[in-house]
Legacy VTK file of the C-alpha trace (Angstrom):
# vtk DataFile Version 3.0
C-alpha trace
ASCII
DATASET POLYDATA
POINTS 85 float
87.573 166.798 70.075
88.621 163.981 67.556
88.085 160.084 67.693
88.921 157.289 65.825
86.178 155.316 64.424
87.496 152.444 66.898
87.269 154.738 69.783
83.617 156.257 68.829
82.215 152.623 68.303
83.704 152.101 72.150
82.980 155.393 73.754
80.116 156.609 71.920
77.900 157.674 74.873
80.989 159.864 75.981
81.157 161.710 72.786
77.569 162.295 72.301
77.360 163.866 76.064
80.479 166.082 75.299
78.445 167.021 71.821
75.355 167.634 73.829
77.077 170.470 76.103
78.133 171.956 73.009
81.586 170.381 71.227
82.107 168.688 68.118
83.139 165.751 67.455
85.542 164.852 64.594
85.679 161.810 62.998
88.579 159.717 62.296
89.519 157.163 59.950
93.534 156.188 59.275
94.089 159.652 61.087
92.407 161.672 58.209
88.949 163.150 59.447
85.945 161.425 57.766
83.041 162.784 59.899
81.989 165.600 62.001
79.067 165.334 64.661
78.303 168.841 66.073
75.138 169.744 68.308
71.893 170.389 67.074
69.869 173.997 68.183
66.280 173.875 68.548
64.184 176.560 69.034
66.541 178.960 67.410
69.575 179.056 69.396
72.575 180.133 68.377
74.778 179.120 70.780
74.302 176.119 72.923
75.876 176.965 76.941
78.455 174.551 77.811
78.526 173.541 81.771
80.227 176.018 83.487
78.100 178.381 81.618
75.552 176.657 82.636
76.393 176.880 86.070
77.383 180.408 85.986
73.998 181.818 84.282
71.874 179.868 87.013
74.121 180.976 90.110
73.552 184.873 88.672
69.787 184.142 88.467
69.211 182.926 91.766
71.650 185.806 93.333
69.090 188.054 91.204
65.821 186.015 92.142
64.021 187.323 95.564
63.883 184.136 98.179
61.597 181.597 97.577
60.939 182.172 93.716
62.119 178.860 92.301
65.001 176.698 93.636
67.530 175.566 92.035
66.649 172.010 90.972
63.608 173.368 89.981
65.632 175.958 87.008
67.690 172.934 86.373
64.494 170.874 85.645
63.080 173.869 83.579
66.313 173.973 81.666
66.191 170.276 80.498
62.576 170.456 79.706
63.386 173.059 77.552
65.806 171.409 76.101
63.902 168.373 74.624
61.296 170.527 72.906
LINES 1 86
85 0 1 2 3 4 5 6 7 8 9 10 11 12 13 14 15 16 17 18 19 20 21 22 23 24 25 26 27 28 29 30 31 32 33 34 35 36 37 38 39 40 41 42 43 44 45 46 47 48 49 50 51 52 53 54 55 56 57 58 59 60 61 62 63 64 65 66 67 68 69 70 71 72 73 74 75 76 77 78 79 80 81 82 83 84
């Protein structure tokens, strides 16, 4: 995605949530790029799932999980944890 430095300064909570679910973020001054803001990886990730990946990994892990293992705001909550540390 690119943004003008006007339009980051305005919608800067936007662009960080589209960074967060993987996407960079390019940086734009007078049309020429300036900046780049791409996602961080901790714990040694290599690549970061974007939603519908997301999605997709947790509806084949609870069609693979015998009934009453963990529901699924319960992976979800797992998943952020994870995610902060």
């Amino acid at each position: 995605m690119k943004t003008s430095v006007r339009d980051l300064k305005t919608h800067l909570s936007a662009c960080l949530q589209r960074v967060q679910l993987g996407e960079e973020c390019i940086i734009t001054l007078h049309k020429a790029p300036i900046a780049k803001i791409t996602p961080i990886y901790i714990g040694g990730d290599t690549e970061r799932l974007n939603k519908n990946q997301f999605i997709e990994e947790l509806k084949n892990h609870l069609s693979s999980t015998p009934k009453g293992k963990k529901s699924l705001s319960e992976l979800v909550i797992q998943a952020r944890k994870a995610e902060r540390y």
